[in-house]
VEXDREN-2710 file (C-alpha; in Angstrom, 1 decimal):
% VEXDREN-2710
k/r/px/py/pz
1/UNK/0.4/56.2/-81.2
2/UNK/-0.1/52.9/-82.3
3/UNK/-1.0/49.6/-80.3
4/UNK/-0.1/47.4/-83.5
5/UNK/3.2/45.3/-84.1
6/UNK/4.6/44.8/-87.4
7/UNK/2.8/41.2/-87.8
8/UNK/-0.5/42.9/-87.2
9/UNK/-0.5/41.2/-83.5
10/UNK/-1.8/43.2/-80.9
11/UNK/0.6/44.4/-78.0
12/UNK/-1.3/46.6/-75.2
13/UNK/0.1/49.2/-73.0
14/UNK/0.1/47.9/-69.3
15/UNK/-3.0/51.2/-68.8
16/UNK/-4.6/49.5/-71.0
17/UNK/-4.3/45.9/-70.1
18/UNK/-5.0/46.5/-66.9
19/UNK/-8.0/48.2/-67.8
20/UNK/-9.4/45.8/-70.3
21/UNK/-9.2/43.1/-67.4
22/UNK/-10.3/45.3/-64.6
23/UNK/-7.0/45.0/-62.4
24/UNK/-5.4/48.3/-60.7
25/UNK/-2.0/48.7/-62.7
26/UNK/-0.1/48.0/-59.4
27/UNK/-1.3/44.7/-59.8
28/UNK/-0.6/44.0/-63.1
29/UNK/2.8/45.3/-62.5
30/UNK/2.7/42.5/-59.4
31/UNK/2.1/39.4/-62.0
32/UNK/5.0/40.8/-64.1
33/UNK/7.4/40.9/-61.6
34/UNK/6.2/37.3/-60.0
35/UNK/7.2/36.3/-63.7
36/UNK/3.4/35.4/-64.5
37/UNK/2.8/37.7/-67.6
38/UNK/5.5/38.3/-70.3
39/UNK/6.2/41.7/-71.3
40/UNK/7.7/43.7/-75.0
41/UNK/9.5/46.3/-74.2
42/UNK/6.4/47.9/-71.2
43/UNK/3.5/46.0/-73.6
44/UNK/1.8/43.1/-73.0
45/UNK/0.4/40.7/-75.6
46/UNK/-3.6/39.8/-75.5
47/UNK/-3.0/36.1/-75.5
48/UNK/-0.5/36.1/-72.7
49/UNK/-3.4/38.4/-70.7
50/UNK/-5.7/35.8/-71.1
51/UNK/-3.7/33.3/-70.0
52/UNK/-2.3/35.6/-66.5
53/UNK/-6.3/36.5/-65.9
54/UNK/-7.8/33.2/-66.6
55/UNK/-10.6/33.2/-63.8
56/UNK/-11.6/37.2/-65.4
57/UNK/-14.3/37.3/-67.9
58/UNK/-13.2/40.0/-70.6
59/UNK/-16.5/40.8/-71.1
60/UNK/-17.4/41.5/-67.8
61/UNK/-16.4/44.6/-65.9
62/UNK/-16.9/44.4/-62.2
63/UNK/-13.3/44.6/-60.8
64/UNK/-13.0/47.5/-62.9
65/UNK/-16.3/49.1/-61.9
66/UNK/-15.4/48.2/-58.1
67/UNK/-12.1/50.0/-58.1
68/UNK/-14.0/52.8/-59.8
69/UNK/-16.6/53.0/-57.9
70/UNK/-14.3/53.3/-54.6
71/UNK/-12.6/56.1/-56.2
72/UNK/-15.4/58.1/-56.8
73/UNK/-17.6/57.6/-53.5
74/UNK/-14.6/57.2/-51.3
75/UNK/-12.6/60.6/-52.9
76/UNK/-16.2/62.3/-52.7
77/UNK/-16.4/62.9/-56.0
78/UNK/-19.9/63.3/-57.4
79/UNK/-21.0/60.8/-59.8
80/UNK/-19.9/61.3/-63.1
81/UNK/-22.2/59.8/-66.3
82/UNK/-20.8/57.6/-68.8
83/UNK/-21.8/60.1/-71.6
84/UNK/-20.9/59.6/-75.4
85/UNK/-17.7/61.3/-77.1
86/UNK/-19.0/64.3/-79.2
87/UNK/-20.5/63.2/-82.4
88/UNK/-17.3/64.0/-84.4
89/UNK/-15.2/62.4/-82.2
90/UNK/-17.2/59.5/-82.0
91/UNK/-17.2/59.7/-85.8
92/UNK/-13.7/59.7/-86.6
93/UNK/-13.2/56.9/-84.3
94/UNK/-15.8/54.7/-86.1
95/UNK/-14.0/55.7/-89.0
96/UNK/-10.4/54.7/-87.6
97/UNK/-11.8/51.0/-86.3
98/UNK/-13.2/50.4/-90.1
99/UNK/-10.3/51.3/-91.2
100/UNK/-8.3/48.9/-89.3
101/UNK/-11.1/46.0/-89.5
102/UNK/-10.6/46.5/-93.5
103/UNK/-6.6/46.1/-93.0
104/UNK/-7.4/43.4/-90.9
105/UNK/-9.6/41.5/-93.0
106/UNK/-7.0/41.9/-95.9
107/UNK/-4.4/40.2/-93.4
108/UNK/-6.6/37.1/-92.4
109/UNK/-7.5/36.9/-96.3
110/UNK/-4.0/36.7/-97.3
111/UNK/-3.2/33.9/-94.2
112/UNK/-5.9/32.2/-95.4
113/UNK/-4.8/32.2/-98.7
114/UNK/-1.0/30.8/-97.2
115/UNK/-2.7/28.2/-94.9
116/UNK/-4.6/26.8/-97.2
117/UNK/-1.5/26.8/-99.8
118/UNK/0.2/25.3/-97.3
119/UNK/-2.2/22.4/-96.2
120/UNK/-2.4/21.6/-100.3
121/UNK/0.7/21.0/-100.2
122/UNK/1.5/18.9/-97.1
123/UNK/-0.9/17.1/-98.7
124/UNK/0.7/16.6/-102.1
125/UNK/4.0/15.5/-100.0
126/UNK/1.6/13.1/-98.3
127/UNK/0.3/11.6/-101.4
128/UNK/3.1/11.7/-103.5
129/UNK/6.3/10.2/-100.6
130/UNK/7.3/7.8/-99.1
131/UNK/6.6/6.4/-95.7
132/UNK/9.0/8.7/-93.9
133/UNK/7.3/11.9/-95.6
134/UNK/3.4/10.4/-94.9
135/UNK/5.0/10.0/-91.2
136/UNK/5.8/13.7/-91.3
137/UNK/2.8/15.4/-93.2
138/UNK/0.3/13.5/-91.6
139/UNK/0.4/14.5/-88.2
140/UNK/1.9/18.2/-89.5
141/UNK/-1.8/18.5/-91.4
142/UNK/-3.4/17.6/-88.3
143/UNK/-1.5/20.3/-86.1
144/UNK/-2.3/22.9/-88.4
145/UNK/-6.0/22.1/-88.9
146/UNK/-6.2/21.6/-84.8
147/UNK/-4.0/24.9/-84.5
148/UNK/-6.7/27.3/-87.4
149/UNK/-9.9/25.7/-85.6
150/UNK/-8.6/26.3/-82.2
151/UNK/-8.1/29.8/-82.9
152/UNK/-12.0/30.0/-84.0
153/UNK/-12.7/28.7/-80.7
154/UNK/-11.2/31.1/-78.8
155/UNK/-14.1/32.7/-77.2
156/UNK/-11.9/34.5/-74.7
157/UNK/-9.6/36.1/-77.5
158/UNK/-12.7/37.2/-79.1
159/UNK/-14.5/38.7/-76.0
160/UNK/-11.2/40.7/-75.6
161/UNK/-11.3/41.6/-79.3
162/UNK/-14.5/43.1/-78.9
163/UNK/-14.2/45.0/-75.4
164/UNK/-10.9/46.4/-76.8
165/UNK/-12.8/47.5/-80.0
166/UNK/-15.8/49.2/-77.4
167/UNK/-13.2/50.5/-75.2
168/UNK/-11.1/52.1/-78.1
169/UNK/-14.5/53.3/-79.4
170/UNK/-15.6/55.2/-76.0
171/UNK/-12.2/56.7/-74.9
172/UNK/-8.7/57.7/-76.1
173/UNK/-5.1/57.0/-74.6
174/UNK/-2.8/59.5/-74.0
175/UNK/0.9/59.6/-73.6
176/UNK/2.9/62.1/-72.6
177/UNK/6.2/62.8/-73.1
178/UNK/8.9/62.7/-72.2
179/UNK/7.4/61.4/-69.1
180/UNK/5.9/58.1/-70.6
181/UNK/2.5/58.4/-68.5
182/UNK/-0.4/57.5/-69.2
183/UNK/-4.4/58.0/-69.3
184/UNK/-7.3/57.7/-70.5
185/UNK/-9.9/60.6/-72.1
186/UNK/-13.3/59.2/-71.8
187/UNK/-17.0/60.9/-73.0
188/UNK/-16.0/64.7/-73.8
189/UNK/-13.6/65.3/-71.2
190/UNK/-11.2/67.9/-71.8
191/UNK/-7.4/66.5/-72.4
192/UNK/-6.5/68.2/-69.0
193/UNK/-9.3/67.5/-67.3
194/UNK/-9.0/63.7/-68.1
195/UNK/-5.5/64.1/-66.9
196/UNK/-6.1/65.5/-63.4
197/UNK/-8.6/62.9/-62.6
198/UNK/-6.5/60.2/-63.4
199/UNK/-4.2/61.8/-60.8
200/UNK/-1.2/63.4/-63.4
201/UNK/-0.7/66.9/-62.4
202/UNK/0.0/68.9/-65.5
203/UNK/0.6/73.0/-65.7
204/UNK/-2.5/75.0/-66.0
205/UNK/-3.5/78.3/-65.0
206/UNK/-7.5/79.8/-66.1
207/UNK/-8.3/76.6/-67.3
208/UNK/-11.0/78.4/-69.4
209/UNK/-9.0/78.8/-72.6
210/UNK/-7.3/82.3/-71.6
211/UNK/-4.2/82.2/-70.3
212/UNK/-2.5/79.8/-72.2
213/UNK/-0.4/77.7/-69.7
214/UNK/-2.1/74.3/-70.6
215/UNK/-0.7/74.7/-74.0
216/UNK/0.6/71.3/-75.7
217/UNK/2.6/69.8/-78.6
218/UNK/0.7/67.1/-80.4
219/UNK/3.2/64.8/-81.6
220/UNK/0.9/62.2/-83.0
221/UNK/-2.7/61.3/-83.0
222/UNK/-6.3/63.9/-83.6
223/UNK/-7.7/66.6/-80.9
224/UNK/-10.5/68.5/-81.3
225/UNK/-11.9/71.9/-79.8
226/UNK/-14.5/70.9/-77.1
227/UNK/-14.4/74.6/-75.5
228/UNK/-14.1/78.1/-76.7
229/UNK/-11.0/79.8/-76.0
230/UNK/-9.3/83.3/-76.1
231/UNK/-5.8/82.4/-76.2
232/UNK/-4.1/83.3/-79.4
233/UNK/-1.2/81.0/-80.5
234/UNK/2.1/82.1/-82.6
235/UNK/2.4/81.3/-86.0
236/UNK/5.0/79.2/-85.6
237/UNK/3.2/77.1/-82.7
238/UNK/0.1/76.8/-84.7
239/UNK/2.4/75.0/-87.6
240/UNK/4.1/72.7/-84.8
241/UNK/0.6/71.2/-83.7
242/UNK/0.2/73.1/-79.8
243/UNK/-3.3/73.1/-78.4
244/UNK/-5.1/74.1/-75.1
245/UNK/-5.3/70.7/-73.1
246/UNK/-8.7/72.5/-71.0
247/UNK/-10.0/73.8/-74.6
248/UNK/-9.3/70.5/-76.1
249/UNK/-10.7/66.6/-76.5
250/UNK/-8.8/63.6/-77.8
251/UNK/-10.5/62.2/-81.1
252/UNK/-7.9/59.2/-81.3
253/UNK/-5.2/57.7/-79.1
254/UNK/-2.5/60.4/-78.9
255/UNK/1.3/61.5/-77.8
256/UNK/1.7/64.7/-76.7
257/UNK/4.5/66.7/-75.1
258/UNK/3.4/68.7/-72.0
259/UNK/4.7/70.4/-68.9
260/UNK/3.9/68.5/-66.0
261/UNK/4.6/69.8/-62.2
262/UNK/8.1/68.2/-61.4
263/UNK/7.4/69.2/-57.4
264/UNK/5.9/71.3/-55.0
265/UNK/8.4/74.7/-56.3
266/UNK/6.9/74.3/-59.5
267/UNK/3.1/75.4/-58.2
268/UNK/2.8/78.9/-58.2
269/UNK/1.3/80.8/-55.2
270/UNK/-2.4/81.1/-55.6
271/UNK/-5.4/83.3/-54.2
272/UNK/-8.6/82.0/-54.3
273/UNK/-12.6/82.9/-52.9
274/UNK/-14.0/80.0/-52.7
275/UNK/-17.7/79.0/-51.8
276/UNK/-18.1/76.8/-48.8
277/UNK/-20.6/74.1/-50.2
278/UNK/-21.1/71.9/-46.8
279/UNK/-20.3/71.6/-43.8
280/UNK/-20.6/68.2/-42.4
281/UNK/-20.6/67.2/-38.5
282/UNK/-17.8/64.2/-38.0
283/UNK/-18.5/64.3/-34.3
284/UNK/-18.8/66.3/-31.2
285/UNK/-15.8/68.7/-32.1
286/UNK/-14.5/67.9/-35.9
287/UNK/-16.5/69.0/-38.9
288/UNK/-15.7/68.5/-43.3
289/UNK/-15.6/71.3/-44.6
290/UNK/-16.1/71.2/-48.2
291/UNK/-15.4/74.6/-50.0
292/UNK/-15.8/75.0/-54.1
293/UNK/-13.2/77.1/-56.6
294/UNK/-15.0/78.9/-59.3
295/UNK/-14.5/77.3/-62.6
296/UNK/-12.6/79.7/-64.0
297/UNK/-10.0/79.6/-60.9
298/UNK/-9.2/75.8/-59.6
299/UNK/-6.7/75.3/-57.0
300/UNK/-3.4/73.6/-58.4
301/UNK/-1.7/71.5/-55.4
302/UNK/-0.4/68.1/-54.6
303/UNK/-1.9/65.7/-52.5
304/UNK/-0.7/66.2/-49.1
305/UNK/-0.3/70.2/-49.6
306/UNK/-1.5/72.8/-47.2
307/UNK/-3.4/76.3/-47.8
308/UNK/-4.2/79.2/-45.6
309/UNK/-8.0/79.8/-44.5
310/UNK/-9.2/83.3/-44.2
311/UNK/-13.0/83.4/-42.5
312/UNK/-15.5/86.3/-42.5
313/UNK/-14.6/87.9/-39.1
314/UNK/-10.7/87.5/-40.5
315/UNK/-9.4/85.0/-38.6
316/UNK/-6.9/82.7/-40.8
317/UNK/-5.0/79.2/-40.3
318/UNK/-3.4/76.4/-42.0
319/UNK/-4.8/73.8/-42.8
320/UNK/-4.1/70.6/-45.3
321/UNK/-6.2/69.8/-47.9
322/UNK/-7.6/66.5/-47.6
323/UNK/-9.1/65.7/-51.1
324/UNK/-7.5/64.3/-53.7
325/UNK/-5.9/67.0/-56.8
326/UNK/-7.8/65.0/-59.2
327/UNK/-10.9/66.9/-58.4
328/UNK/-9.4/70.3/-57.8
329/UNK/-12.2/72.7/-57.7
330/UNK/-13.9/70.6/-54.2
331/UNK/-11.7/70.8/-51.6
332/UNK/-12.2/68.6/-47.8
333/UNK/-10.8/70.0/-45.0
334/UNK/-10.9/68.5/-41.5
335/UNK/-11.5/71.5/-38.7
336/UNK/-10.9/70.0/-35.1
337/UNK/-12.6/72.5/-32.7
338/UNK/-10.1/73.9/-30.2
339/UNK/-11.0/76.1/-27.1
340/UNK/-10.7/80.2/-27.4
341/UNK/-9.8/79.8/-30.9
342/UNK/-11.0/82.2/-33.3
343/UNK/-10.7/80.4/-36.5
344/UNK/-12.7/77.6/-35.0
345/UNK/-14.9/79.1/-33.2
346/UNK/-16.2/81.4/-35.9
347/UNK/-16.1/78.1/-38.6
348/UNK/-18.5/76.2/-36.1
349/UNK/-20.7/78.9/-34.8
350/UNK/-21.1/81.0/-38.2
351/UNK/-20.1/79.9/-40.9
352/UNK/-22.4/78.3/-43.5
353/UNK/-23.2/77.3/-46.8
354/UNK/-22.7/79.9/-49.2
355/UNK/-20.1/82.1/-47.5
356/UNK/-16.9/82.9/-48.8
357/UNK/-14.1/81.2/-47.4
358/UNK/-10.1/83.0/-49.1
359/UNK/-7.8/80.8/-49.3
360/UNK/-4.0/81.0/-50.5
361/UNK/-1.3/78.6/-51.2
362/UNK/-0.5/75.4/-51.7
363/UNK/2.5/75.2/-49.4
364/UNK/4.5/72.2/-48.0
365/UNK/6.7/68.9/-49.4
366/UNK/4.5/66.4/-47.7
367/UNK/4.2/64.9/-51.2
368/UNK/4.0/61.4/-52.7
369/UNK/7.2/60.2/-54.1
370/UNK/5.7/58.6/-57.1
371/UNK/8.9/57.5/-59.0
372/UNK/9.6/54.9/-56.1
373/UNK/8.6/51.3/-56.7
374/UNK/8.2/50.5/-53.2
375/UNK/5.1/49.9/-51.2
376/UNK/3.3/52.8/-49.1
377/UNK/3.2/52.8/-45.3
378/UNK/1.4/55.9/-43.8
379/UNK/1.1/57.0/-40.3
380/UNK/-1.7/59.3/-39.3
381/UNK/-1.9/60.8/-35.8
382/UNK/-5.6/62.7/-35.2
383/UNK/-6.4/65.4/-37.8
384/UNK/-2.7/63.8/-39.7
385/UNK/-5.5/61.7/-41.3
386/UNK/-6.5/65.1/-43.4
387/UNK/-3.2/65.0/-45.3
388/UNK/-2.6/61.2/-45.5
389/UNK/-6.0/61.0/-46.8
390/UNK/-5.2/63.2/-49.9
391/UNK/-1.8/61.0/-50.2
392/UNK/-4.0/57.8/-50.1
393/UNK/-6.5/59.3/-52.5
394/UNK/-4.2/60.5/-55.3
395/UNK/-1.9/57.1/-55.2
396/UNK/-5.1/55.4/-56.2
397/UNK/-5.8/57.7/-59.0
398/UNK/-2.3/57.2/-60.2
399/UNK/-2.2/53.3/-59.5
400/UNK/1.5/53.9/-58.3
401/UNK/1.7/52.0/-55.2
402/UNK/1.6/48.1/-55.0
403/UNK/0.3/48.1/-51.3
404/UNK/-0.7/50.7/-49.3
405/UNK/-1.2/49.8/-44.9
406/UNK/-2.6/52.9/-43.3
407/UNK/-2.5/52.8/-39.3
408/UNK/-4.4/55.7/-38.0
409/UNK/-3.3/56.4/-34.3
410/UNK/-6.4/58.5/-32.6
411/UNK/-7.9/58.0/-28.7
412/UNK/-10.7/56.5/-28.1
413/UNK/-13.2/57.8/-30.9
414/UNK/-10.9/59.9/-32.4
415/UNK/-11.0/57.7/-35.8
416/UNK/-13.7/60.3/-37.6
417/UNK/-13.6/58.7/-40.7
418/UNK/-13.2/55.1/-39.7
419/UNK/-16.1/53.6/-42.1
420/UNK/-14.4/55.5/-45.3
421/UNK/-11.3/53.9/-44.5
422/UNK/-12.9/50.3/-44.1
423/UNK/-14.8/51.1/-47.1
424/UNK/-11.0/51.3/-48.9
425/UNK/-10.2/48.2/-47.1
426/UNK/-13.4/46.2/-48.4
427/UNK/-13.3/47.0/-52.0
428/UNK/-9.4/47.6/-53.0
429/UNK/-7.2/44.3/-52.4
430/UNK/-4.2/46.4/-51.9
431/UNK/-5.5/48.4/-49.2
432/UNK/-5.0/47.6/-45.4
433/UNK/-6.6/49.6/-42.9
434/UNK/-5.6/49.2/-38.6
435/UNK/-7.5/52.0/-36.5
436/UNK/-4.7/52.1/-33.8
437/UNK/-6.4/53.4/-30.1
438/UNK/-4.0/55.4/-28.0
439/UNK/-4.5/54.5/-24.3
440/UNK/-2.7/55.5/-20.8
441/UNK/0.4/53.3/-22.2
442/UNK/0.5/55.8/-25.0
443/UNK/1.7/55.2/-28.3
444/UNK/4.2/52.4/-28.0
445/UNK/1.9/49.6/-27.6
446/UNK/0.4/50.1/-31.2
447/UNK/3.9/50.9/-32.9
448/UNK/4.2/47.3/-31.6
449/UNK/1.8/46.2/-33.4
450/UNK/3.3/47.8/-36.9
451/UNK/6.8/45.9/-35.8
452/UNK/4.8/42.7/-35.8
453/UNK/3.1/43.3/-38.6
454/UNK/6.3/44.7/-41.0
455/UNK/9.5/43.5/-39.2
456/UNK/11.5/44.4/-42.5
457/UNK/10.6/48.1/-43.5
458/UNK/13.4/48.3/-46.5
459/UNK/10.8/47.4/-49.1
460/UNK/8.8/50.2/-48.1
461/UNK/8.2/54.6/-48.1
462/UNK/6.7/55.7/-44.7
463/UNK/4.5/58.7/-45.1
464/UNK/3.9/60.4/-41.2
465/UNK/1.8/63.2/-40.1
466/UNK/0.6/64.4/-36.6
467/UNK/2.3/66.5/-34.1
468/UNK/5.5/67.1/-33.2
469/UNK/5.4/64.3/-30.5
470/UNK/4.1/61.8/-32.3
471/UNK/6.2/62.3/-35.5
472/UNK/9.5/62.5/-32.5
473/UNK/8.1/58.7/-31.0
474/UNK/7.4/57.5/-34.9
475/UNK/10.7/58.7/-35.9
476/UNK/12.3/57.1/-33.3
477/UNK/10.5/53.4/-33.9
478/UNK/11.5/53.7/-37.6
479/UNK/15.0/54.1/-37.1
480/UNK/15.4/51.3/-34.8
481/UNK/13.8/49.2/-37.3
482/UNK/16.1/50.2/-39.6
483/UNK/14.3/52.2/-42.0
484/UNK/16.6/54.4/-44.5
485/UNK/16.3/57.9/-43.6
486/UNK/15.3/58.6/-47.2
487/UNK/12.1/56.5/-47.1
488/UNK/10.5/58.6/-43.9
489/UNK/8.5/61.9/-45.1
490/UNK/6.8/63.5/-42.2
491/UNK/4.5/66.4/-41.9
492/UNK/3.9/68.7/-38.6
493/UNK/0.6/69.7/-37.6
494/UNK/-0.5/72.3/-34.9
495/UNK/-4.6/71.7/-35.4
END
């Protein structure tokens, strides 16, 4: 995969543009809809980047670092380092850049060598015409001479040159087809566990080099083995370039064709022990539980999925998982203590760190839409936060939402989470947050306050969880504001 047009001009991929100015792809997307930033068939041009992001340093990454940075605290990931690509991949990718600097230099040589032909002879015109061709060459001499030194001057042109060179340097771009997605592989990530981070649910099974499900067709571009692996591969798929996506590291910018999950039927029903790691009080009568997957046995899902809980003295329930896929072995789940139940009961009273907690699944099609263009709106009634939260979480990983407004209907209190989702609403432009109290009136008054707010709903998906009531009233609201059936997804929740 090559970034390079014909004339040896630079065109970007909009992942990559929007990464190189530290802008969310959503809003990138924005500018070229508003007509601010010309696009080549999906690619932008560097100079036409600088010009749409004149107030953004190229140099300097702090958008970039502050959407990051939300994404990792916010989705409770633990902090990742910024390591170094293995030696040979870091290798080969010197090797690739001085490659392309030495075609590079050959190019500017040679349009040096034309310029300056060209100059020596507007000037002979100059010297050797009449008044009409002076008139002509002189101020043609002095466009090109302004034109070649204003180039030099370019500081912004040549910042980007060199952050594209680091970033090209320190990570690889993958596409996958025949979807057209994209991401990025940075340090010594795995090729699949680059792409579940970045929120692209691909097929998988082990993920430990065994079972073979993760296998991939390089179509262009340089992997190499970062893992050892079991799995033995045909003849024939050896000589048609497959490789293990969680065995496997990109070494250069790459195309590969790979099963991705099309929907929640394509997930196949799991069973899993997993670890509980905390348990964290969110108040009087809700509690986080975080539970861990062994390595060797991750939970596949979508964001806004469900899985059954089994505790020690056997008592089970559904719950959905609140954490985003992109970090599938840590799952959140938010447990809401309710009177004479067992599960509950036994979850606060006994259970703790260390134990094993079974769960099976995923089930449910409470699932971002992410082929629609339009903006999100999500509803979250009490605990309904657990499942919009994983909704909210994986559309920022996948950048596929322009805007997102999340109104979280609780009671008094009952917003358990309410400084996570200001914290979205603080460092991500796109993000709205309104904690919505549910008094005596009931819920009317604050669905009042979303008809004020977004009086025309056609330009946007409504994403709805809680319980039956509150989906019933919501439902109601939506439809007498005129939103398509098609654009309302809801999800029911007993707990």
């Amino acid at each position: 995969m090559s970034d390079q047009e014909s004339n040896g001009a630079s065109l970007l991929t909009l992942t990559r543009a929007a990464r190189l100015v530290g802008v969310t792809r959503a809003a990138l997307q924005k500018k070229i809809k508003n007509g601010e930033l010309p696009t080549f068939e999906g690619m932008v041009r560097p100079d036409d980047l600088v010009r749409a992001y004149p107030e953004t340093r190229l140099a300097d990454d702090t958008a970039l670092e502050r959407f990051s940075r939300i994404k990792d605290d916010a989705f409770a990931h633990r902090l990742r380092e910024r390591i170094l690509p293995e030696p040979e991949v870091l290798a080969e990718r010197l090797a690739g850049l001085g490659r392309e600097l030495a075609k590079t230099r050959a190019r500017v040589e040679r349009y040096k060598t034309i310029t300056d032909w060209l100059y020596e002879k507007f000037s002979e015109y100059e010297n050797n015409g009449g008044r009409e061709i002076r008139d002509v060459m002189g101020p043609l001499k002095l466009w090109l001479r302004h034109e070649l030194e204003k180039e030099s001057r370019d500081e912004s042109l040549q910042s980007f040159v060199v952050k594209e060179s680091f970033l090209r340097l320190m990570t690889a771009q993958v596409r996958l087809l025949p979807s057209r997605r994209e991401f990025f592989v940075e340090g010594s990530d795995t090729i699949l566990d680059a792409a579940l981070r970045a929120g692209i649910s691909l097929r998988y099974g082990c993920s430990n080099g065994n079972c073979g499900q993760c296998k991939a067709r390089i179509i262009s571009g340089k992997t190499l083995a970062v893992r050892h692996y079991d799995y033995a591969f045909a003849e024939a798929e050896k000589n048609m370039g497959y490789v293990l996506l969680c065995s496997h590291t990109a070494v250069s910018d790459l195309e590969i064709e790979a099963h991705e999950i099309g929907g929640a039927r394509d997930i196949p029903a799991q069973q899993i022990a997993a670890r509980v790691k905390s348990l964290e009080p969110l108040g009087e009568h809700m509690m986080l539980l975080h539970l861990q997957t062994p390595r060797t046995k991750r939970l596949q899902f979508l964001a806004g999925q469900s899985v059954r809980l089994e505790v020690g003295n056997g008592a089970e329930a559904d719950y959905p998982v609140s954490s985003c896929p992109c970090d599938d072995r840590n799952l959140q789940f938010h447990i809401r203590r309710v009177a004479g139940d067992r599960f509950t009961d036994y979850a606060f009273r006994k259970l703790k760190s260390g134990d094993i907690v079974s769960l099976a699944g995923p089930k449910g099609e409470f699932t971002l839409n992410e082929e629609s263009p339009r903006s999100l709106i999500l509803f979250a009634h009490g605990t309904g936060f657990a499942p919009i939260k994983s909704l909210i979480e994986h559309a920022m990983a996948r950048d596929v939402a322009e805007s997102m407004y999340l109104y979280w209907f609780a009671a008094q209190d009952g917003h358990y989470l309410n400084n996570l989702c200001r914290a979205w609403a603080d460092a991500l432009d796109n993000f709205h947050y309104s904690p919505l109290t549910i008094g005596p009136a009931g819920i009317a008054p604050a669905l009042q306050q979303v008809a004020r707010e977004h009086p025309d709903l056609a330009a946007f998906d409504v994403y709805a969880a809680g319980p039956e009531p509150f989906l019933t009233a919501a439902g109601k609201f939506l439809r007498d504001l005129r939103l398509p059936e098609d654009q309302l997804v809801t999800e029911r929740l007993e707990r």
